[in-house]
C-alpha positions in Angstrom: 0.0 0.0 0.0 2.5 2.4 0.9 5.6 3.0 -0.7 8.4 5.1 0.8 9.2 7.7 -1.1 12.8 8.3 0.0 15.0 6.7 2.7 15.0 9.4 5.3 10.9 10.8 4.4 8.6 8.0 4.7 5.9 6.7 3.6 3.7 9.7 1.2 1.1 9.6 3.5 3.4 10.4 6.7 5.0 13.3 4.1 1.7 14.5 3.6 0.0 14.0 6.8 3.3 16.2 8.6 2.4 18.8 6.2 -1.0 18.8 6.7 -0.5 18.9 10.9 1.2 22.2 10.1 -2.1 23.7 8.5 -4.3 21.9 11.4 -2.1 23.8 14.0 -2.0 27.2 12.8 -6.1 26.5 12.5 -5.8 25.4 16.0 -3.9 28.6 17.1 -6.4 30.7 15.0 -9.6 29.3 16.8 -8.0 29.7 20.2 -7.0 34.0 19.4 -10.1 34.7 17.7 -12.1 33.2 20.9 -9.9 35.1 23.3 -10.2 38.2 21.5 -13.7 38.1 21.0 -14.5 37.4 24.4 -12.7 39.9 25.9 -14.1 42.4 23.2 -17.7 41.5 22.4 -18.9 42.6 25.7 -19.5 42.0 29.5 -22.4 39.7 28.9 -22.4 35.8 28.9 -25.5 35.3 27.4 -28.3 33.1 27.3 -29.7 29.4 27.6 -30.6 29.9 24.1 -27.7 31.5 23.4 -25.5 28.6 24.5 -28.1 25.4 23.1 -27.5 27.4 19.3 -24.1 27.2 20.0 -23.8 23.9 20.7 -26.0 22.7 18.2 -24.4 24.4 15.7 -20.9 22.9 17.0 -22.4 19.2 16.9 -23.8 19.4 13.5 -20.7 20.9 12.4 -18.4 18.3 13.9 -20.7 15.7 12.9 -19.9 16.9 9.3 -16.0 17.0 10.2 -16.0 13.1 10.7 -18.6 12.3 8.4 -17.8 13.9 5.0 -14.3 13.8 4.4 -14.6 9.6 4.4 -17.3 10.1 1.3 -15.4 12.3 -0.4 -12.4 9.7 -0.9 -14.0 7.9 -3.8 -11.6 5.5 -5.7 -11.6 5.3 -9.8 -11.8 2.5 -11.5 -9.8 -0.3 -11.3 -9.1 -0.2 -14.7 -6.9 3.2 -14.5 -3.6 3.6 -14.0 -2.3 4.3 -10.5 -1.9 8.1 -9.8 -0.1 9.6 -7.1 -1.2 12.7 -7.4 -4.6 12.3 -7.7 -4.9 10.1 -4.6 -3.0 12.7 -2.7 -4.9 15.0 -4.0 -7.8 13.5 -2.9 -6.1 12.8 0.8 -5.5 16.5 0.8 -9.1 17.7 -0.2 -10.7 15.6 2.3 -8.3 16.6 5.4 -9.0 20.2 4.8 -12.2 19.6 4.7 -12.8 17.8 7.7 -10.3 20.7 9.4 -12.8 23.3 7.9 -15.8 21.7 9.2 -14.3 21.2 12.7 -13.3 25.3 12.9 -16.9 26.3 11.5 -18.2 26.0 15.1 -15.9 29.2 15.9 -16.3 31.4 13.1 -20.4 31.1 13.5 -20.2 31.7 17.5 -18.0 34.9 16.4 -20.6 36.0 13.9 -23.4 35.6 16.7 -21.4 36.9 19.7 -20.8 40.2 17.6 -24.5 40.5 16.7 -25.9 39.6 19.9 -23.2 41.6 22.0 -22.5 38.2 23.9 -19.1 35.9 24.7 -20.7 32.6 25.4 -21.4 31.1 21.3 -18.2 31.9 20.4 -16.5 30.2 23.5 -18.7 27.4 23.3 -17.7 27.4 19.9 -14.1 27.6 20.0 -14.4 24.8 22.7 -15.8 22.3 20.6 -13.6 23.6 17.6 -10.9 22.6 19.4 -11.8 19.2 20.3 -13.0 19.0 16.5 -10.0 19.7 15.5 -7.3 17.9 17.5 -9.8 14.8 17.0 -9.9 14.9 13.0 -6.0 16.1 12.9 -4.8 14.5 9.6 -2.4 12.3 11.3 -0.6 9.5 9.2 -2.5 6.7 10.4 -6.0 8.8 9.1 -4.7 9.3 6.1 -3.6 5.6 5.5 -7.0 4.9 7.0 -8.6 7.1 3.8 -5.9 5.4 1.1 -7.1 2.0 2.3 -10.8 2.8 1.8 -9.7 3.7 -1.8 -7.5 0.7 -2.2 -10.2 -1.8 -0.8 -12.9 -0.2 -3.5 -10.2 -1.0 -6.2 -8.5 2.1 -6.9 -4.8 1.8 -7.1 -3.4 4.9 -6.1 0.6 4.0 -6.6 1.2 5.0 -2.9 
């Protein structure tokens, strides 16, 4: 399945999944200063009950979709094709950003309601959950082998 790519790199899925951690940490660091900024700016208020139920069912759904959709978008090709690198990294790529996007969504729509509501609790809540979303859906290498075996098993042959 996986083939390294040089002696001292790895596998392509360890090459890729290192430089994919890079993106999920500077996420990671964005979700936690946007959250402190805006709750130190927004206002003195916490908020409301329904304040904080919106914000957490916003976060679920969202994370919900973090786990869920980056596993349908990795779609193998036929069988008959020739194996290609790129596009199954490609594809590896697409659906750990996705996932990563999904999992910080919670943040960036408790931000939105925080400033319209003059409140700190939805984007707290938020960045809480965007946080777990996103240290739980990392792209770590054994995800994306995870992904590039779901391929494999459906018959694409990927050349990784």
């Amino acid at each position: 399945m996986s083939t390294p790519t040089s002696p001292g790199e790895g596998a392509p899925t360890d090459v890729l999944g290192r430089a994919l951690r890079l993106v999920s940490l500077a996420m990671l660091g964005g979700v936690v200063v946007i959250a402190a900024v805006a709750v130190f700016t927004v206002g003195d208020e916490p908020g409301s009950g329904i304040d904080a139920l919106g914000a957490i069912l916003v976060s679920v759904v969202f994370l919900a979709a973090a786990f869920l959709v980056p596993r349908r978008l990795v779609r193998p090709w036929p069988a008959t094709a020739a194996p290609d690198e790129v596009k199954a990294a490609g594809q590896l790529r697409s659906a750990a950003f996705l996932s990563l996007v999904f999992a910080e969504l919670p943040t960036l729509i408790g931000l939105v309601n925080s400033f319209a509501r003059g409140v700190w609790l939805p984007v707290a809540i938020g960045a809480l959950f965007s946080v777990a979303g996103l240290l739980l859906t990392a792209p770590t290498a054994d995800r994306l082998r995870g992904w590039l075996a779901q391929m494999e098993s459906a018959g694409a042959r990927t050349g990784l």
